[in-house]
MARMIZA-916346 format. One record per atom (N, C-alpha, C): z, y, x. Coordinates in nm, 2 decimals. Each point is the difference from the previous one (the first is absolute). Layout:
BEGIN
+--------+--------+--------+
!     zz !     yy !     xx !
+--------+--------+--------+
!      Z !      Y !      X !
...
+--------+--------+--------+
***
This chain:
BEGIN
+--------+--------+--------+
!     zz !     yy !     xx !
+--------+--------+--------+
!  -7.30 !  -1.89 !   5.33 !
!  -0.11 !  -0.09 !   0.02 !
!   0.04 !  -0.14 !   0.01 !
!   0.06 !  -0.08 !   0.14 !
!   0.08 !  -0.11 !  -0.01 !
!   0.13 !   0.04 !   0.03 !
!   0.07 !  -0.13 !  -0.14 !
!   0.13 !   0.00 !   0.04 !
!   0.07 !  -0.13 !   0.10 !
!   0.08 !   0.00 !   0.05 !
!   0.08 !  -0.12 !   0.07 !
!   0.15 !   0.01 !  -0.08 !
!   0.00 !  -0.15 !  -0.04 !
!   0.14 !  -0.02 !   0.03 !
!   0.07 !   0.00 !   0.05 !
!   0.18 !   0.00 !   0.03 !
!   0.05 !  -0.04 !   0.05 !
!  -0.02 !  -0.12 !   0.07 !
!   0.03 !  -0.08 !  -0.07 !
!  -0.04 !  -0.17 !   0.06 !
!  -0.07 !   0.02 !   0.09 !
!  -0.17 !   0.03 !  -0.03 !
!  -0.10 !  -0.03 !   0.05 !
!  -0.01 !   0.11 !   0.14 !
!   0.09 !   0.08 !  -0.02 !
!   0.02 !   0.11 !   0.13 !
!   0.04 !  -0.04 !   0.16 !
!   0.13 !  -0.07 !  -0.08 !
!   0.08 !  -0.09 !   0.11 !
!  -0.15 !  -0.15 !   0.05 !
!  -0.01 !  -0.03 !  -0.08 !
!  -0.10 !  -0.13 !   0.06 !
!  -0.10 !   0.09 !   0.06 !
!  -0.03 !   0.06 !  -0.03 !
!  -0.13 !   0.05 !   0.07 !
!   0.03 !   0.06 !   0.14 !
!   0.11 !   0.07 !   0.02 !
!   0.04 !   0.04 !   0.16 !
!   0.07 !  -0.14 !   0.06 !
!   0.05 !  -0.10 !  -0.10 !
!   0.01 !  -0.14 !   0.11 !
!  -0.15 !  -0.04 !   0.06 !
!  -0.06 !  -0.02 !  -0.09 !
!  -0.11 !  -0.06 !   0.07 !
!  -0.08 !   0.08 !   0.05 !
!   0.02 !   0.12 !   0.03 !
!  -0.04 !   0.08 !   0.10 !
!   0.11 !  -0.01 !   0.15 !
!   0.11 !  -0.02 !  -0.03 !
!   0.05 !  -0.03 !   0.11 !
!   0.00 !  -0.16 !   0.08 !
!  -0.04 !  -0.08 !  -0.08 !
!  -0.06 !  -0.13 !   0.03 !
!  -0.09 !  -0.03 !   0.07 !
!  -0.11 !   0.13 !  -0.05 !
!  -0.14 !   0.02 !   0.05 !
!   0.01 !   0.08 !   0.12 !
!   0.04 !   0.06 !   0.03 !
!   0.01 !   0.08 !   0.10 !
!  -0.11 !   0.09 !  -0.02 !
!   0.04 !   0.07 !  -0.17 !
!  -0.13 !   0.12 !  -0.05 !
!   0.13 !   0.09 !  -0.09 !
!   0.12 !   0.07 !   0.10 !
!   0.06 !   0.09 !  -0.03 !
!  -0.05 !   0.15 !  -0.03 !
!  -0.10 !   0.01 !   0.08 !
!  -0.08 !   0.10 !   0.03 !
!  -0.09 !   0.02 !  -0.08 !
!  -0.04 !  -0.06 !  -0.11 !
!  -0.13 !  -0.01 !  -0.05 !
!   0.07 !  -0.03 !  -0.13 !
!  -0.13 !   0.09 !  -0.12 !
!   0.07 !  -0.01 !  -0.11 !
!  -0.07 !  -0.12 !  -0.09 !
!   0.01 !  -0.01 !  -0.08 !
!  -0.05 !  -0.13 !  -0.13 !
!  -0.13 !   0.05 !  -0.09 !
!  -0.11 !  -0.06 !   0.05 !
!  -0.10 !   0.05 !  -0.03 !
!  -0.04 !  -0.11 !  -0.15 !
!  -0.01 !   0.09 !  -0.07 !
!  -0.03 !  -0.06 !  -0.15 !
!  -0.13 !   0.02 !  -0.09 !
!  -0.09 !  -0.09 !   0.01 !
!  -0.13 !   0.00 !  -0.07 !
!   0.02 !  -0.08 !  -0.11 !
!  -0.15 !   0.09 !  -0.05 !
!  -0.04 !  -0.11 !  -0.17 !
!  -0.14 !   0.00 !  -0.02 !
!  -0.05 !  -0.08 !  -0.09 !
!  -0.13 !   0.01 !  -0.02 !
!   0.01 !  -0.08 !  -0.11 !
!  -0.13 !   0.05 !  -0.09 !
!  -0.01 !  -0.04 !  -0.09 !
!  -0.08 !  -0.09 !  -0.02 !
!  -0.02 !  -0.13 !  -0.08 !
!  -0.09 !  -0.11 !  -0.03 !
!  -0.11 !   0.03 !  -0.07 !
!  -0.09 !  -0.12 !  -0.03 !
!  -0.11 !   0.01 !  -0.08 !
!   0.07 !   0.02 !  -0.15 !
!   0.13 !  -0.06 !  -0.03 !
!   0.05 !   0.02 !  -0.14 !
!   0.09 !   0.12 !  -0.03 !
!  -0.03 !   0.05 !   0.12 !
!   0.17 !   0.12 !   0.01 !
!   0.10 !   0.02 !  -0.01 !
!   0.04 !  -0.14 !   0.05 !
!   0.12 !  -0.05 !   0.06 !
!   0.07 !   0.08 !   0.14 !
!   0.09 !   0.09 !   0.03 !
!  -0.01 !   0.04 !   0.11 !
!   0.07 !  -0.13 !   0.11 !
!  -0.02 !  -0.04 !   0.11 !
!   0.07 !  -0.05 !   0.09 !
!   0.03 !   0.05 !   0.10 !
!   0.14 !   0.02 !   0.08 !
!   0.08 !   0.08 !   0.08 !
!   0.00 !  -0.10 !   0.14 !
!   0.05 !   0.09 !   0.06 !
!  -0.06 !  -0.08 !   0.13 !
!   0.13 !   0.08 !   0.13 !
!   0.08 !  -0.03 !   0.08 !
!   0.09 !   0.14 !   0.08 !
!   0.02 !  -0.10 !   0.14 !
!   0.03 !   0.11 !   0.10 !
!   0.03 !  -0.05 !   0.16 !
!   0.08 !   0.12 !   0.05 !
!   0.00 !  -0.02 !   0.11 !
!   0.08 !   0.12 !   0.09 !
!  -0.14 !   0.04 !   0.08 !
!   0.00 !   0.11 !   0.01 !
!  -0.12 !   0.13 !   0.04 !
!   0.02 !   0.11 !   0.07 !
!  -0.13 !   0.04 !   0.06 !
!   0.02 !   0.14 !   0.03 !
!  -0.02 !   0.10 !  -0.13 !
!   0.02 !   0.10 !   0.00 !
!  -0.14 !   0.10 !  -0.09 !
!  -0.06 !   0.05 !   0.13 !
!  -0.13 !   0.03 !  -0.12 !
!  -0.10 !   0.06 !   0.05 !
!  -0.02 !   0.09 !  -0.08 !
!  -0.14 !   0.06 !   0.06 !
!  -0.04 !   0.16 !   0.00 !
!  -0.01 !  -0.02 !  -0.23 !
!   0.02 !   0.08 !  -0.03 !
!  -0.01 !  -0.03 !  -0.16 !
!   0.09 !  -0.10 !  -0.09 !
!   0.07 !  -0.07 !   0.07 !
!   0.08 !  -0.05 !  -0.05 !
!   0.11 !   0.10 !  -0.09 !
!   0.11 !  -0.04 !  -0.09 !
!   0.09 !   0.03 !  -0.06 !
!   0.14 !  -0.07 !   0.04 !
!   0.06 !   0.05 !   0.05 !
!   0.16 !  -0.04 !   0.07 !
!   0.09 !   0.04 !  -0.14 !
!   0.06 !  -0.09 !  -0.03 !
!   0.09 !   0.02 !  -0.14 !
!   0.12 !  -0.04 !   0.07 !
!   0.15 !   0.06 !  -0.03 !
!   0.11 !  -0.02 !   0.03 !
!   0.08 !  -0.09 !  -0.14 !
!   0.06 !  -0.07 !  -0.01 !
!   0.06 !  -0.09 !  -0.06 !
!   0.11 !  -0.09 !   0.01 !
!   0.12 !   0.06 !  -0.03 !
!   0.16 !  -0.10 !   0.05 !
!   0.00 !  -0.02 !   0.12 !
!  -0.08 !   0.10 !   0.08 !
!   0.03 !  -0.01 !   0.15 !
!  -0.10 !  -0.08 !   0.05 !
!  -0.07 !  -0.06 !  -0.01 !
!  -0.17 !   0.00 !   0.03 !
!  -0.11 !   0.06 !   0.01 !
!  -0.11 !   0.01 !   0.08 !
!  -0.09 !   0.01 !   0.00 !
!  -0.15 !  -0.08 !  -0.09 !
!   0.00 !   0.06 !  -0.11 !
!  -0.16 !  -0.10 !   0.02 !
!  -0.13 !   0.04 !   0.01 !
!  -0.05 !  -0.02 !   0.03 !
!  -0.15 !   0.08 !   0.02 !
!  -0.16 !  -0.07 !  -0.08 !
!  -0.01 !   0.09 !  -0.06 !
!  -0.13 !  -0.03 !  -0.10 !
!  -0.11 !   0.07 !   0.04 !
!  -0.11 !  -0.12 !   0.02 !
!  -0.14 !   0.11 !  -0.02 !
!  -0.02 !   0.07 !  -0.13 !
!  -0.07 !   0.11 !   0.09 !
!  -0.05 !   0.11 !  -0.12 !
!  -0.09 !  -0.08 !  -0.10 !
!  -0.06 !  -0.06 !   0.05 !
!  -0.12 !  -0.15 !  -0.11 !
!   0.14 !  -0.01 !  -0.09 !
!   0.10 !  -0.06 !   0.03 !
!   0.07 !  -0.05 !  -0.10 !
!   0.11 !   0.05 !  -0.06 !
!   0.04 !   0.14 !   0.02 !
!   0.06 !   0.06 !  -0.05 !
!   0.03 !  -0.02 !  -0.14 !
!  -0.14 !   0.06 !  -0.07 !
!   0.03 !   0.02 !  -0.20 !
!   0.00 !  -0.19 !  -0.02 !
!  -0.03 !  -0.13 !   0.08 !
!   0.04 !  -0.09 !  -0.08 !
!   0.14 !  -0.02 !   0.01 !
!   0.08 !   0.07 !   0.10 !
!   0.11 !  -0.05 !   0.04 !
!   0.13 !   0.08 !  -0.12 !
!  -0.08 !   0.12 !  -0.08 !
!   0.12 !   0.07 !  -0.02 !
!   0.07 !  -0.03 !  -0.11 !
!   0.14 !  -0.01 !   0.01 !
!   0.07 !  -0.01 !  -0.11 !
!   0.09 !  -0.15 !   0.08 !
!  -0.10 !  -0.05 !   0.10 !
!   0.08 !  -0.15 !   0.05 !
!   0.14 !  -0.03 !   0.03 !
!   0.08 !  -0.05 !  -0.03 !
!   0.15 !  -0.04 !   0.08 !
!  -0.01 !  -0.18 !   0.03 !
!   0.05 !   0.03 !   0.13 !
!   0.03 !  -0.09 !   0.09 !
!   0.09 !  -0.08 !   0.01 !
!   0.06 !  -0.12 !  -0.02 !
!   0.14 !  -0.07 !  -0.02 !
!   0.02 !  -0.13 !   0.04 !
!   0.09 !  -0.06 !   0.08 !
!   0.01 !  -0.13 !   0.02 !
!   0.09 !  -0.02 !  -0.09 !
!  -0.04 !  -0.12 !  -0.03 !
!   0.07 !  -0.08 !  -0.10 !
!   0.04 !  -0.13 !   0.08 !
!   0.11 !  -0.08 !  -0.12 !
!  -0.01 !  -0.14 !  -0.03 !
!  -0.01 !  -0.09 !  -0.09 !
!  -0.13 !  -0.06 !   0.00 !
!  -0.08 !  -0.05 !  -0.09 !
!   0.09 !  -0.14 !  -0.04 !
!   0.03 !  -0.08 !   0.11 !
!   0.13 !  -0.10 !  -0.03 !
!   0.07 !  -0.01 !   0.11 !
!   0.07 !  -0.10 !   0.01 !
!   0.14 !   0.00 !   0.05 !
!  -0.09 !   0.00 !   0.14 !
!   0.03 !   0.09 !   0.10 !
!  -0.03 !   0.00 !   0.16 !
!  -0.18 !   0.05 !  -0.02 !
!  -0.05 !   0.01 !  -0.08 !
!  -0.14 !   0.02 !  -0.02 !
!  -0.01 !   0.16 !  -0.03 !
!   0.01 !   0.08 !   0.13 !
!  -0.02 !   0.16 !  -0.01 !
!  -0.13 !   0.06 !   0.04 !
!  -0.06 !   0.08 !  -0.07 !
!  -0.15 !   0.04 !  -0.01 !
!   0.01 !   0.17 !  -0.02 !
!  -0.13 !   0.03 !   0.08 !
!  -0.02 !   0.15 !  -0.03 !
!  -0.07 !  -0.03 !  -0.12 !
!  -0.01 !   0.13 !  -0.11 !
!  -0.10 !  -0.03 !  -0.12 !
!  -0.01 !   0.18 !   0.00 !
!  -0.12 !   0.01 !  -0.06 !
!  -0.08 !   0.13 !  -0.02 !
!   0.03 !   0.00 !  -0.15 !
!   0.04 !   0.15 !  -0.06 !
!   0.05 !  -0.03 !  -0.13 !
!  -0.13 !   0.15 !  -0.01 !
!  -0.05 !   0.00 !  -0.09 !
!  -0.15 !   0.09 !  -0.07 !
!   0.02 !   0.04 !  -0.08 !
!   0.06 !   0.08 !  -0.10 !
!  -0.02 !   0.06 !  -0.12 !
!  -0.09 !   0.02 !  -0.05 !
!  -0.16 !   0.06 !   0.11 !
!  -0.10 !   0.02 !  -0.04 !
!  -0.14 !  -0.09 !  -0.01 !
!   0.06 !  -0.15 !   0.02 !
!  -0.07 !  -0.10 !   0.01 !
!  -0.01 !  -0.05 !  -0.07 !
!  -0.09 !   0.02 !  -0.12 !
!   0.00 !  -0.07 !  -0.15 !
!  -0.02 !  -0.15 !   0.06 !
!  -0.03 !  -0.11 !   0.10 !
!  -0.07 !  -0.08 !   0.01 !
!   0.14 !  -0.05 !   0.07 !
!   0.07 !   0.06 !   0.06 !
!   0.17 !  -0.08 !   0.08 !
!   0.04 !  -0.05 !  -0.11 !
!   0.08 !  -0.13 !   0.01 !
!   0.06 !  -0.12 !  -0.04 !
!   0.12 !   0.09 !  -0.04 !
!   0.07 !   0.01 !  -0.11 !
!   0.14 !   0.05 !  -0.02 !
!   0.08 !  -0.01 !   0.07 !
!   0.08 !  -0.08 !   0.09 !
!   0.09 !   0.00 !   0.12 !
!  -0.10 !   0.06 !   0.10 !
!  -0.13 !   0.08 !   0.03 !
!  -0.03 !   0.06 !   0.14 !
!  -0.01 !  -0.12 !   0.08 !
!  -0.03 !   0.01 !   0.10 !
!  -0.02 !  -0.07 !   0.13 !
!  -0.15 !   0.01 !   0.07 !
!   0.01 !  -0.06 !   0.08 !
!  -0.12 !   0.01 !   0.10 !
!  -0.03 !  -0.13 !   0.00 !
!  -0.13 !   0.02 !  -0.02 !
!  -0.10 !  -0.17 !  -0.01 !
!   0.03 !  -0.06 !  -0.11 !
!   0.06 !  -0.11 !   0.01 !
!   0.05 !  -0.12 !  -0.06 !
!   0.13 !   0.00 !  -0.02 !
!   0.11 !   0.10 !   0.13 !
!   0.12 !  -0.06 !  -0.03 !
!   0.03 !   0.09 !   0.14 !
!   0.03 !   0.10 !   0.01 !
!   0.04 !   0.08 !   0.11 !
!  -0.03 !  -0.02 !   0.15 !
!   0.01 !   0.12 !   0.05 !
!  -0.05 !   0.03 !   0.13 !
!   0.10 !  -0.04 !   0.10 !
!  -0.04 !   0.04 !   0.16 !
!   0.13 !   0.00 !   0.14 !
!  -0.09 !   0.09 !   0.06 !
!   0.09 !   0.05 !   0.10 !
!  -0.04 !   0.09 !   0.01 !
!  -0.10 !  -0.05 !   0.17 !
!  -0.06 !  -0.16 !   0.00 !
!  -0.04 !  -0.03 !   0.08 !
!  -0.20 !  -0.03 !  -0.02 !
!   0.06 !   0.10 !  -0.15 !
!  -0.18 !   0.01 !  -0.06 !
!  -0.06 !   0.04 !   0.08 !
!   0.02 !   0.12 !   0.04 !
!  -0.09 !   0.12 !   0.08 !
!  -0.10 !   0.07 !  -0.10 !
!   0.00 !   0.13 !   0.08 !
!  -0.10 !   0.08 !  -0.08 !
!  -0.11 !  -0.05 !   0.02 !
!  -0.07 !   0.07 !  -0.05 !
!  -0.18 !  -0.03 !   0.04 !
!  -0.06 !   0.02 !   0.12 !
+--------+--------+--------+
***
């Protein structure tokens, strides 16, 4: 369903240890636009009743069942876009409408988005 990187494995349990949200896994939404564009959205979460708990490079992330089929196929990755300039980006295979390098928004996510 989703994959994690490496990279993005290690950053994601820093900033859950920054956050003091060890306990809690990385809740990852999408939704789609009026042009169907998907936009991604992630935080540190509980699940809840219906949710989907996916295991990944030693993470947790948790998807609503709403967003399951947009999410599938997704891998997760921090990058560096330039020198000191490091970004999560959502890479889509099934996103005819994602920008060839993937990303989230305009230019990559933190994981200080929060879910919905």
């Amino acid at each position: 369903m989703i994959t994690v990187t490496p990279d993005a494995a290690q950053q994601i349990r820093i900033a859950a240890t920054q956050s003091d949200a060890d306990e809690l896994g990385l809740r990852i939404a999408a939704r789609r636009d009026e042009q169907g564009a998907l936009h991604y959205a992630m935080g540190f979460d509980e699940a809840r009743e219906g949710d989907v708990v996916v295991p990944s490079e030693g993470v947790a992330l948790v998807v609503a069942a709403s967003d399951r089929e947009l999410l599938e196929g997704l891998t997760l990755d921090f990058v560096e876009y330039e020198a000191g300039d490091h970004r999560f980006i959502f890479i889509h295979p099934n996103d005819a409408n994602a920008p060839d390098a993937g990303g989230c928004g305009s230019g990559g996510c933190d994981c200080s988005h929060g879910g919905r």
